[in-house]
DSSP file (Angstrom, degrees, kcal/mol; ACC not computed):
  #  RESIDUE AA STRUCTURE BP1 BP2  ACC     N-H-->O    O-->H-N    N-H-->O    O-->H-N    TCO  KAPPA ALPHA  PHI   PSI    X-CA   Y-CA   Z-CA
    1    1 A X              0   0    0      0, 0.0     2,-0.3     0, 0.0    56,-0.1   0.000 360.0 360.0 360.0 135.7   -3.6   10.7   -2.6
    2    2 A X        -     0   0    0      1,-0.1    21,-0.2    55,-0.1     4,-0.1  -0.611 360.0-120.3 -67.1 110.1   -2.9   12.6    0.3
    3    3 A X    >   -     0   0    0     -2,-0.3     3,-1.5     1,-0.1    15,-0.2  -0.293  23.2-104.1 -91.1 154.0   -1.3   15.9   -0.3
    4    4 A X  T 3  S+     0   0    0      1,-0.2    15,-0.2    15,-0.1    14,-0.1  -0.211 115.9  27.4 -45.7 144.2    2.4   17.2    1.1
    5    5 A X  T 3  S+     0   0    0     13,-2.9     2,-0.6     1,-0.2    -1,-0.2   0.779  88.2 146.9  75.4  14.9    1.4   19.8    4.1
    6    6 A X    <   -     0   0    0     -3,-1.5    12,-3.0    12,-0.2     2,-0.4  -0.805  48.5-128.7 -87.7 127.3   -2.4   18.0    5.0
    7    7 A X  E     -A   17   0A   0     -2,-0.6    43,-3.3    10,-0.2     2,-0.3  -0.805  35.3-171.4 -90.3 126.5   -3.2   18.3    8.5
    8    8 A X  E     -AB  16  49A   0      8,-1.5     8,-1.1    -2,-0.4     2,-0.4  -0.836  26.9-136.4-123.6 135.7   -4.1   15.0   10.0
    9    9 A X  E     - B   0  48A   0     39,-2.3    39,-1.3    -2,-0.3     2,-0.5  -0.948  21.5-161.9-110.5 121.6   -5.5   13.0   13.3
   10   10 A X  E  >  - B   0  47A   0     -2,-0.4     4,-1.8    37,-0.2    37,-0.2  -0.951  20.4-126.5-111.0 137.5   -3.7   10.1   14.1
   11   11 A X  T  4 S+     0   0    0     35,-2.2    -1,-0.1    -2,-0.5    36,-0.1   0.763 107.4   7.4  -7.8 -64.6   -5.6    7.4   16.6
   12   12 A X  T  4 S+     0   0    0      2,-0.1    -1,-0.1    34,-0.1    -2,-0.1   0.786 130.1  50.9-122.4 -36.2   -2.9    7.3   18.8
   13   13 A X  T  4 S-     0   0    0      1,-0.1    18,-0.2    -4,-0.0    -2,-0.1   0.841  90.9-143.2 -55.4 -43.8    0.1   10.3   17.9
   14   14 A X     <  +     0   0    0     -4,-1.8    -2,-0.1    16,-0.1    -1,-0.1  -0.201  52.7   2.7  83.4 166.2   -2.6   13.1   17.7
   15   15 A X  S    S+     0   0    0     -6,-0.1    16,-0.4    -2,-0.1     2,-0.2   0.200  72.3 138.9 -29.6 151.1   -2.3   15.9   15.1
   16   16 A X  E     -A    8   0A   0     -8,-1.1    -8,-1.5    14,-0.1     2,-0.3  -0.775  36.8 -95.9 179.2 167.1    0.4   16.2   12.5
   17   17 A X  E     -AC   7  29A   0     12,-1.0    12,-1.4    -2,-0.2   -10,-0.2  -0.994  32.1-106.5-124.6 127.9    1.4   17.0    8.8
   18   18 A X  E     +     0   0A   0    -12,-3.0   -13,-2.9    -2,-0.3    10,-0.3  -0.062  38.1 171.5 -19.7  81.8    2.0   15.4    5.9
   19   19 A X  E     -     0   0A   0      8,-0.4     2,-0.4    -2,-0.2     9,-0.2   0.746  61.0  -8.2 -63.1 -24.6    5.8   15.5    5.4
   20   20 A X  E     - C   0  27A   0      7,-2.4     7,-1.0   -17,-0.1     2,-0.3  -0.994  49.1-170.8-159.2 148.9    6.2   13.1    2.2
   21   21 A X  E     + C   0  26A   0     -2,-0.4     5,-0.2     5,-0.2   -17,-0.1  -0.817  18.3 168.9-161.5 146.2    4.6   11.0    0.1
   22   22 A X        -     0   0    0      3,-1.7     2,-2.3    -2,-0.3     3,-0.1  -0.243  65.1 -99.6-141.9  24.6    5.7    8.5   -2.7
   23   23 A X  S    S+     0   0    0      2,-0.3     3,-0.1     1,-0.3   -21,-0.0   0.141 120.8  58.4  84.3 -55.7    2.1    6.5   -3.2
   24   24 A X  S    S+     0   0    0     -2,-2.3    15,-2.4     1,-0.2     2,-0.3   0.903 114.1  16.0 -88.3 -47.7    3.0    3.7   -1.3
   25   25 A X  E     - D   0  38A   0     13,-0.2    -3,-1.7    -3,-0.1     2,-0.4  -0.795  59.5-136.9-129.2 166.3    3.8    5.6    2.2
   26   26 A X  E     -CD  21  37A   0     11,-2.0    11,-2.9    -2,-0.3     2,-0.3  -0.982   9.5-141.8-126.6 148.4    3.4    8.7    4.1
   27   27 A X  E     -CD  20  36A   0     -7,-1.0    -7,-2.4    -2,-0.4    -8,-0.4  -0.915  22.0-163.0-131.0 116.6    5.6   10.5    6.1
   28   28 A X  E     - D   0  35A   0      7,-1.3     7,-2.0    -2,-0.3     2,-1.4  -0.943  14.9-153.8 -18.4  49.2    4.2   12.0    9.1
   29   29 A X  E     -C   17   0A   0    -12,-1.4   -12,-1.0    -2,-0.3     5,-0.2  -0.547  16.5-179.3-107.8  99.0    5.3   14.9   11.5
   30   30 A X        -     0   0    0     -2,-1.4   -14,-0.1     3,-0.3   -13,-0.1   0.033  60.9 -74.2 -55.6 177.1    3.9   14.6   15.3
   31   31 A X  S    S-     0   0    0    -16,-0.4   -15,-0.0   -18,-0.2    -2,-0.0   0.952 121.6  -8.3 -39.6 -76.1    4.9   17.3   17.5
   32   32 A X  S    S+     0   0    0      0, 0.0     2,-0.2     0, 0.0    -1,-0.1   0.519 128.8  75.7-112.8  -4.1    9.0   16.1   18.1
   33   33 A X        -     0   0    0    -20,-0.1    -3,-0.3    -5,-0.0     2,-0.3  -0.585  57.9-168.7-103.1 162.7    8.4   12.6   16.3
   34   34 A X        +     0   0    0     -5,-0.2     2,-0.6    -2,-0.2    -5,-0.2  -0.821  17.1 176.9-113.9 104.6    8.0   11.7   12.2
   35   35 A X  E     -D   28   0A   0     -7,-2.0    -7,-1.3    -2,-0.3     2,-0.2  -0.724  21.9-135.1-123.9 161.4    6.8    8.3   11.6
   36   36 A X  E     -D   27   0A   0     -2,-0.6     2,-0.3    -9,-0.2    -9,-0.2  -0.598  23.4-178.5 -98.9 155.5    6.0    6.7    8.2
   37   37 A X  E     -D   26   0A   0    -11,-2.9   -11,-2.0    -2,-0.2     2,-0.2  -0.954  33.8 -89.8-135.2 156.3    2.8    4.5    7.4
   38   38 A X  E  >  -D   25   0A   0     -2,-0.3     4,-2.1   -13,-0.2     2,-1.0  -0.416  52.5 -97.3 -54.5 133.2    1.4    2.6    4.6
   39   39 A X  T  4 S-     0   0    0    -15,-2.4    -1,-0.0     1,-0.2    -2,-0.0  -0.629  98.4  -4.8 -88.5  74.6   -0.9    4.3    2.1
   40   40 A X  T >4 S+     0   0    0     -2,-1.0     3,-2.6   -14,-0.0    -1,-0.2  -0.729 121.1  77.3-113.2 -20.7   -3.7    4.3    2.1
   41   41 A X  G >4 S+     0   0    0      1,-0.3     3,-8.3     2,-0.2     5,-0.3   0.594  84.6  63.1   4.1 -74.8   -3.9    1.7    5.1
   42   42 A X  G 3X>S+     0   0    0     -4,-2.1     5,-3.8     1,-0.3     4,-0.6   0.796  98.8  63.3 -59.6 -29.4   -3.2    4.1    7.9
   43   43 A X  G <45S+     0   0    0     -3,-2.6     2,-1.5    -5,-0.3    -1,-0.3   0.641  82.7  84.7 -72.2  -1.6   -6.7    5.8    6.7
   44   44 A X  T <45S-     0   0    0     -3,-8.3    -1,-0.2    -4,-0.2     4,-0.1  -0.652 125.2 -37.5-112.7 103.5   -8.7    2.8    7.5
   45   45 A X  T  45S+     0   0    0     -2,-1.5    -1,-0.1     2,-0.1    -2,-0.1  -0.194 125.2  75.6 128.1 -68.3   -9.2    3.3   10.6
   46   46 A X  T  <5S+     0   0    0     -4,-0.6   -35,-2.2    -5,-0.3     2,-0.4   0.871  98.8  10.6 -64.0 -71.1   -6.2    4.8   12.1
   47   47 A X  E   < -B   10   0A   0     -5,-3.8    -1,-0.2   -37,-0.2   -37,-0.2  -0.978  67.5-157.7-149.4 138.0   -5.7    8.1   11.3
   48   48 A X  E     -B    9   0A   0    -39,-1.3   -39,-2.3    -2,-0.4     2,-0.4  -0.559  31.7 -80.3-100.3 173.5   -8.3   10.7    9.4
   49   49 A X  E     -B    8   0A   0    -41,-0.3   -41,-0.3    -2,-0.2     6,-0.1  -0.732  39.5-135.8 -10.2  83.2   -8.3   14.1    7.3
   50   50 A X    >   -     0   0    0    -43,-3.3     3,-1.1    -2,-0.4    -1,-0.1  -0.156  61.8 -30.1 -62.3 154.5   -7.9   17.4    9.3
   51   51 A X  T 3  S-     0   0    0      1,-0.2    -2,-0.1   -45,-0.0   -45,-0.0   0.238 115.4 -15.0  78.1-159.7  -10.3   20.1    8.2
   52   52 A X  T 3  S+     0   0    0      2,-0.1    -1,-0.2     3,-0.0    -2,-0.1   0.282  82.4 128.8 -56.7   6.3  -11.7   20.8    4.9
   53   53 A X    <   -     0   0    0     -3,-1.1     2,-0.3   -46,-0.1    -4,-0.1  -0.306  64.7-118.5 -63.8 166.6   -9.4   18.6    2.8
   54   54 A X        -     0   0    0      1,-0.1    -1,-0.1     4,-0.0    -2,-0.1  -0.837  22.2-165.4-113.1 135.0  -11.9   16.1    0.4
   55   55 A X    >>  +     0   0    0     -2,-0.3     4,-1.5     1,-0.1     3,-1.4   0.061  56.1 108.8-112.5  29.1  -11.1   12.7    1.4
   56   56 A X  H 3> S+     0   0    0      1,-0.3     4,-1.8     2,-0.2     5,-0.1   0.953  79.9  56.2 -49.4 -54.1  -13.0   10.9   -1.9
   57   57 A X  H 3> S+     0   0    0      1,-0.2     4,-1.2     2,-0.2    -1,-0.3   0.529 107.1  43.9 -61.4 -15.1   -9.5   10.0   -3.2
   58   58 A X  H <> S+     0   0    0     -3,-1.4     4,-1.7     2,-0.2     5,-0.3   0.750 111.1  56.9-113.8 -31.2   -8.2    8.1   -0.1
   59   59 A X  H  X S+     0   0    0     -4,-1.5     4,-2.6     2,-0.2    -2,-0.2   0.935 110.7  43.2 -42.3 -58.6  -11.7    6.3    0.1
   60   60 A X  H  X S+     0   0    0     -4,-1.8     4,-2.7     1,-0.2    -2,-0.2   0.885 113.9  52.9 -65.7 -41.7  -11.2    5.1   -3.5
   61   61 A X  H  X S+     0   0    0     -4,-1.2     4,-2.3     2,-0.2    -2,-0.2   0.836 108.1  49.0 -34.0 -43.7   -7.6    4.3   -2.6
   62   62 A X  H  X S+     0   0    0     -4,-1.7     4,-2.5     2,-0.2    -2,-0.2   0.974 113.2  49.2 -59.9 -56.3   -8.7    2.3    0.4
   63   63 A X  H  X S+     0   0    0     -4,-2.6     4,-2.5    -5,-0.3     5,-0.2   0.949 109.5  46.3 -62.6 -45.4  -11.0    0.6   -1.7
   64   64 A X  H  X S+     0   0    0     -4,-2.7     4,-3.2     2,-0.3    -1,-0.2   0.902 112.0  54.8 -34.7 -49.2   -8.6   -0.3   -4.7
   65   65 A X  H >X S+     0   0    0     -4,-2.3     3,-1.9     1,-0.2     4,-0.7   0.932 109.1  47.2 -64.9 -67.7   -6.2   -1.4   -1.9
   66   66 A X  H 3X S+     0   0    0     -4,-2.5     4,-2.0     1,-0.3     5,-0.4   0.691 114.7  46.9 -19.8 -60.7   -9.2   -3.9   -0.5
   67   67 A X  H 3X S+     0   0    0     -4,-2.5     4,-1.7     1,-0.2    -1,-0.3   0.903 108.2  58.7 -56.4 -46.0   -9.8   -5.1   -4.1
   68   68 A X  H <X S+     0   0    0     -4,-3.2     4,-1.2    -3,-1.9     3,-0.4   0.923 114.2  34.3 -28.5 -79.6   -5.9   -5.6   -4.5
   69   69 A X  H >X>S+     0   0    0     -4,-0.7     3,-3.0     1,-0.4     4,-2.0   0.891 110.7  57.7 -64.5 -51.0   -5.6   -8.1   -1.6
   70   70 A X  H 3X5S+     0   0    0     -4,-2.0     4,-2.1     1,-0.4    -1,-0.4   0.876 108.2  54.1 -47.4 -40.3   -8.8   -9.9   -1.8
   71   71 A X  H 3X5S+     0   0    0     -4,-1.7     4,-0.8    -3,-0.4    -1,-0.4   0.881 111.2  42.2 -73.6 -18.2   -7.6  -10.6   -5.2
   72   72 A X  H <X5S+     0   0    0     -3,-3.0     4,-1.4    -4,-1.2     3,-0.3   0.808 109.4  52.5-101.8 -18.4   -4.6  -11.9   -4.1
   73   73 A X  H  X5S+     0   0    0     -4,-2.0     4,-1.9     1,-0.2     5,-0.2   0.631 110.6  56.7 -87.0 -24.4   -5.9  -13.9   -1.1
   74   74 A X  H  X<S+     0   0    0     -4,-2.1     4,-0.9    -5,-0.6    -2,-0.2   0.893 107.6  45.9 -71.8 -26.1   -8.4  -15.5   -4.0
   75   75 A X  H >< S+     0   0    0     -4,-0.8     3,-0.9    -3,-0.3     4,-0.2   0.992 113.9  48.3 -77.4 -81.4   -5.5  -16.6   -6.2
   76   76 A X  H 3X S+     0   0    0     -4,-1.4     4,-1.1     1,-0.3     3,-0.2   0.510 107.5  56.2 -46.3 -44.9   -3.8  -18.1   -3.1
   77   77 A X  H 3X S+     0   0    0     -4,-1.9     4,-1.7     1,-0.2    -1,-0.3   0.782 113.3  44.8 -70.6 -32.9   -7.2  -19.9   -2.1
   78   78 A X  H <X S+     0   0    0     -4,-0.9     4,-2.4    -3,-0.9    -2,-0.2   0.876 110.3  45.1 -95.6  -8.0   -7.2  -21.6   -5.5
   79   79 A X  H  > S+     0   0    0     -4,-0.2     4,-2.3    -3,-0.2    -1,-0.2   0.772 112.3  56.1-109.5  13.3   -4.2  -22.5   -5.8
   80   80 A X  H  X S+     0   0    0     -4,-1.1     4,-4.0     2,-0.2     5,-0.4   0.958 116.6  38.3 -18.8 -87.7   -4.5  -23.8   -1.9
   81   81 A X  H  X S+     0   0    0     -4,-1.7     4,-0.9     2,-0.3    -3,-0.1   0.808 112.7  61.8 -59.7 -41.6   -7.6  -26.0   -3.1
   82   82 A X  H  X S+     0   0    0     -4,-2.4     4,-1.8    -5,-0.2    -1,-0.2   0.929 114.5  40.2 -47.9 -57.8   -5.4  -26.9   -7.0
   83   83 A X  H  X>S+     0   0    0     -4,-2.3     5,-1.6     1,-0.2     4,-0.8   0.934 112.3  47.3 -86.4 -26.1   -2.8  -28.5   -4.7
   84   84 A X  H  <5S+     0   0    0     -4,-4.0     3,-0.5     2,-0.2    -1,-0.2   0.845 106.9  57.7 -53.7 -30.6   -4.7  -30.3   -2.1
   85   85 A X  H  <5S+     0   0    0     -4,-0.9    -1,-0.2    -5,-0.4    -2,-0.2   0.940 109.3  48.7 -58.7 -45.7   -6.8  -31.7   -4.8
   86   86 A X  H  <5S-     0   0    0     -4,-1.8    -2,-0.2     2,-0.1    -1,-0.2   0.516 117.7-109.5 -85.9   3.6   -3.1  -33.1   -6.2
   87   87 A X  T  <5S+     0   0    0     -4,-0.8     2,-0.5    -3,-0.5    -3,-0.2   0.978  72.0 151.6  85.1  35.8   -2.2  -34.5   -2.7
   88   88 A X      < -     0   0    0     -5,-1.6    -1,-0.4    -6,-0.0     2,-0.2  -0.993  49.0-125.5-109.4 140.7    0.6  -31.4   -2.6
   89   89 A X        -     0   0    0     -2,-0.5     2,-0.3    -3,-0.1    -5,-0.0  -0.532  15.8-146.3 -65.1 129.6    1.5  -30.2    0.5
   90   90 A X    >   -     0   0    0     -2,-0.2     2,-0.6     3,-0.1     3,-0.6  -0.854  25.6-127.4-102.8 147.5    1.0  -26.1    0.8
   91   91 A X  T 3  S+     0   0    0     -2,-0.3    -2,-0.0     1,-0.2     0, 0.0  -0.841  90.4  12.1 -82.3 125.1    3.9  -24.9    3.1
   92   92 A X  T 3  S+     0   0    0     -2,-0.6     2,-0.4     1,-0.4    -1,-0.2   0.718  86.2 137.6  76.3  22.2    2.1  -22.8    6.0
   93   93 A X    <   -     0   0    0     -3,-0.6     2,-0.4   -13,-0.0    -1,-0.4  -0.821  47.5-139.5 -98.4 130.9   -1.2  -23.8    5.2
   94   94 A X        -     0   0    0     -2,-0.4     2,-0.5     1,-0.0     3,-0.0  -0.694  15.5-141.6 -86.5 133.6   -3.3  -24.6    8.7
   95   95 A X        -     0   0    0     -2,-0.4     5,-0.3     4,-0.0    -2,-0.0  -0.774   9.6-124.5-147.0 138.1   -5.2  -27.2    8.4
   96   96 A X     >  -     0   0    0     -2,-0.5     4,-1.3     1,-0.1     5,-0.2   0.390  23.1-116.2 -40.4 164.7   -8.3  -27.0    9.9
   97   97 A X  H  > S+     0   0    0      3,-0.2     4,-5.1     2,-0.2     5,-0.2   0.947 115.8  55.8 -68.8 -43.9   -9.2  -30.0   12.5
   98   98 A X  H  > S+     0   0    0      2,-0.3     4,-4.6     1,-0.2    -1,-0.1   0.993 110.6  46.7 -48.7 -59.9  -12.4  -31.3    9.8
   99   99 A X  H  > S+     0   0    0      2,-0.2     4,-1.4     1,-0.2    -1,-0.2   0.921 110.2  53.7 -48.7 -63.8   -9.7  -31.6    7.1
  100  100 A X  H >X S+     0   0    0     -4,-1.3     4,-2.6    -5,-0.3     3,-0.7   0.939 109.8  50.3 -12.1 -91.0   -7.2  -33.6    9.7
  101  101 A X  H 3< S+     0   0    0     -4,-5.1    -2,-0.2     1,-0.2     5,-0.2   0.860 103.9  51.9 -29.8 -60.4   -9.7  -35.8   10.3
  102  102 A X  H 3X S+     0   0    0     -4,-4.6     4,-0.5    -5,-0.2     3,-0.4   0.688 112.3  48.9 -68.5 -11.7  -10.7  -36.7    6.8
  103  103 A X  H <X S+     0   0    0     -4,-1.4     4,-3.6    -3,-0.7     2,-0.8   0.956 107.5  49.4 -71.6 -52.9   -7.0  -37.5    5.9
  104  104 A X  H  < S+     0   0    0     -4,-2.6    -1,-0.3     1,-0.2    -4,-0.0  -0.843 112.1  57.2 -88.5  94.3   -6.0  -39.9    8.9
  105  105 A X  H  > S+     0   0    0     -2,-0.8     4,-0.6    -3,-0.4    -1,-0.2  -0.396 108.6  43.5 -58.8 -47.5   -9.4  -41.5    7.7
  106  106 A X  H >X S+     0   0    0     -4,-0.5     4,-3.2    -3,-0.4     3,-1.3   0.936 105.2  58.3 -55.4 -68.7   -8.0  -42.0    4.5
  107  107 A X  H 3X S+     0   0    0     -4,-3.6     4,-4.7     1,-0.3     5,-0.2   0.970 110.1  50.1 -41.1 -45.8   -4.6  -43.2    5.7
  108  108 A X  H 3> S+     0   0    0      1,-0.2     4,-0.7     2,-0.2    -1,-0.3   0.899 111.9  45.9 -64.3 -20.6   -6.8  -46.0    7.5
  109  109 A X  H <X S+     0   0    0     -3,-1.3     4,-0.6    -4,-0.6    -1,-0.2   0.805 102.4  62.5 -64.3 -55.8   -8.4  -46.6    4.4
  110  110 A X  H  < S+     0   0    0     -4,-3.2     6,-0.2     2,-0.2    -2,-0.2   0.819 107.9  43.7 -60.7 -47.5   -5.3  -46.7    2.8
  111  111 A X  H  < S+     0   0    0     -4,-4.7     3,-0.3    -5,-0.4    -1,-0.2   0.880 106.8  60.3 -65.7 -28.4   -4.1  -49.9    5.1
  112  112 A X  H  < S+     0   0    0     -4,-0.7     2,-0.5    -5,-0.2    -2,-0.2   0.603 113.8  32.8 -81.7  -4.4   -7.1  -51.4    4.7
  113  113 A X    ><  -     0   0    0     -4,-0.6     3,-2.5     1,-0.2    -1,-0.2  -0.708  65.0-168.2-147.1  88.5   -6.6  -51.5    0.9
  114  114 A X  T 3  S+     0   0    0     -2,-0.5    -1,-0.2    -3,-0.3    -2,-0.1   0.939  84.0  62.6 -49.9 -50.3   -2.7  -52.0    0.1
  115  115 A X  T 3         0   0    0      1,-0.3    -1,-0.2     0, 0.0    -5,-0.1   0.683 360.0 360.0 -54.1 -13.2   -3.7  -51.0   -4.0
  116  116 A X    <         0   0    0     -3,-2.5    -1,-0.3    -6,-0.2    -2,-0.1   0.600 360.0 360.0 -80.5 360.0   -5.1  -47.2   -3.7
């Protein structure tokens, strides 16, 4: 975690200092601006560590968040892959051109044999 009063490089703002933090976000203060970011996000990538401060903790953060999502975009893929299997519709789901095809292939299928 990124401590109140850490001097900071932002990507596009330039130097600043920590104003706040609550864990999820961090509060910022540019020159005349403040703006808040997502934690640990805004360090991959975005905006680094001034100085001597040890960044280990926002590294492991980063990564945690990475694990976080991945797990949740794995969940979502299976239960993606659970309803297509059952012929449920996902709302917002692309589907892919490959996939498209092999349905209205089916549907022809499906005329040619009124019982399925």
């Amino acid at each position: 975690m990124v401590c109140v009063n850490a001097a900071v490089v932002h990507k596009v703002f330039g130097h600043g200092t920590v104003t706040a933090t609550d864990g999820k976000y961090i509060t910022v203060r540019f020159h005349d601006i403040e703006k808040k970011f997502v934690y640990p996000d805004v360090f991959d990538g975005f905006m680094t560590l001034e100085g001597d401060t040890p960044d280990g903790d926002i590294a492991r953060d980063i990564e945690e968040s990475k694990k976080y999502k991945q797990s949740i975009m794995d969940k979502k893929k299976e239960e993606n892959e659970f309803a297509k299997k059952r012929g449920i519709v996902v709302p917002g789901k692309i589907i892919t051109a490959e996939e498209e095809e092999d349905e209205s292939s089916f549907k022809d299928f499906e005329k040619e044999d009124p019982d399925l």
